[in-house]
N, C-alpha and C positions, 0 to 999 in steps of 0.2 A: 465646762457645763455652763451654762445660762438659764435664766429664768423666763418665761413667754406669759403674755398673758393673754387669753381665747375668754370673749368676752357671748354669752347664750344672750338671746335676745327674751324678755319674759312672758310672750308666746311658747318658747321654746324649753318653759322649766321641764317640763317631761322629760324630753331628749337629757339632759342635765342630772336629773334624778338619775337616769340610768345609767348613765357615767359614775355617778356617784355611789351609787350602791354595784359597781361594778359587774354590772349586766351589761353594757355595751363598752367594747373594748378598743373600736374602732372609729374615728374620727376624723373625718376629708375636709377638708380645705381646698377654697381656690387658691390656684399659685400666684400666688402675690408673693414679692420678696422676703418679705419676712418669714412667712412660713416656706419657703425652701432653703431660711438656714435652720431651722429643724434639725438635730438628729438627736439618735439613741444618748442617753445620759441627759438630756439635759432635763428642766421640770414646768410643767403647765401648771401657770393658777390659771382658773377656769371659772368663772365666776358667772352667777343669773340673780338677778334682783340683786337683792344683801346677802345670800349666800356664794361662799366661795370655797372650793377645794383644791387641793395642791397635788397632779397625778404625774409621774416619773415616766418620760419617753420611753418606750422600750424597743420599737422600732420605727423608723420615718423612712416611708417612700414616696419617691418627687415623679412626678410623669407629667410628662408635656402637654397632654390635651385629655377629655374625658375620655378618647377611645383607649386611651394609653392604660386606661384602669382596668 
C-alpha cells in the first residue's frame, strides 16, 4: 500500500467537497506515470486550498486513450 497525493486546483473546491462528503465516488486522471501505479488498497490525500482529506482506493482502472473509458 502506498500513499498518493491529488492536489484540486481552488477553482475546483466544489468537485472536492463532493469527494468529500462522499457524493462523488469517481475520479479520472490523465495517464501520467504516477497515476498508473494506482491500485485497490492504497490511500489518496487529496487536498484544495488548506483543506485536505485522506480516501482509500477501492478500485483503479488504467486505459490508454479517452476512448478507452
Amino acid at each position: 500500500m502506498k500513499t498518493l497525493d491529488l492536489i484540486f486546483r481552488e477553482v475546483d473546491h466544489d468537485t472536492f467537497d463532493r469527494i468529500k462528503r462522499g457524493e462523488k465516488l469517481i475520479e479520472t486522471r490523465a495517464g501520467l506515470p504516477e497515476y498508473n501505479e494506482i491500485v485497490a488498497g492504497d490511500q489518496l490525500n487529496i487536498s484544495c486550498g488548506n483543506d485536505t482529506i485522506t480516501k482509500p482506493v477501492i478500485e483503479a482502472l488504467h486505459f490508454k486513450n479517452v476512448e478507452g473509458l
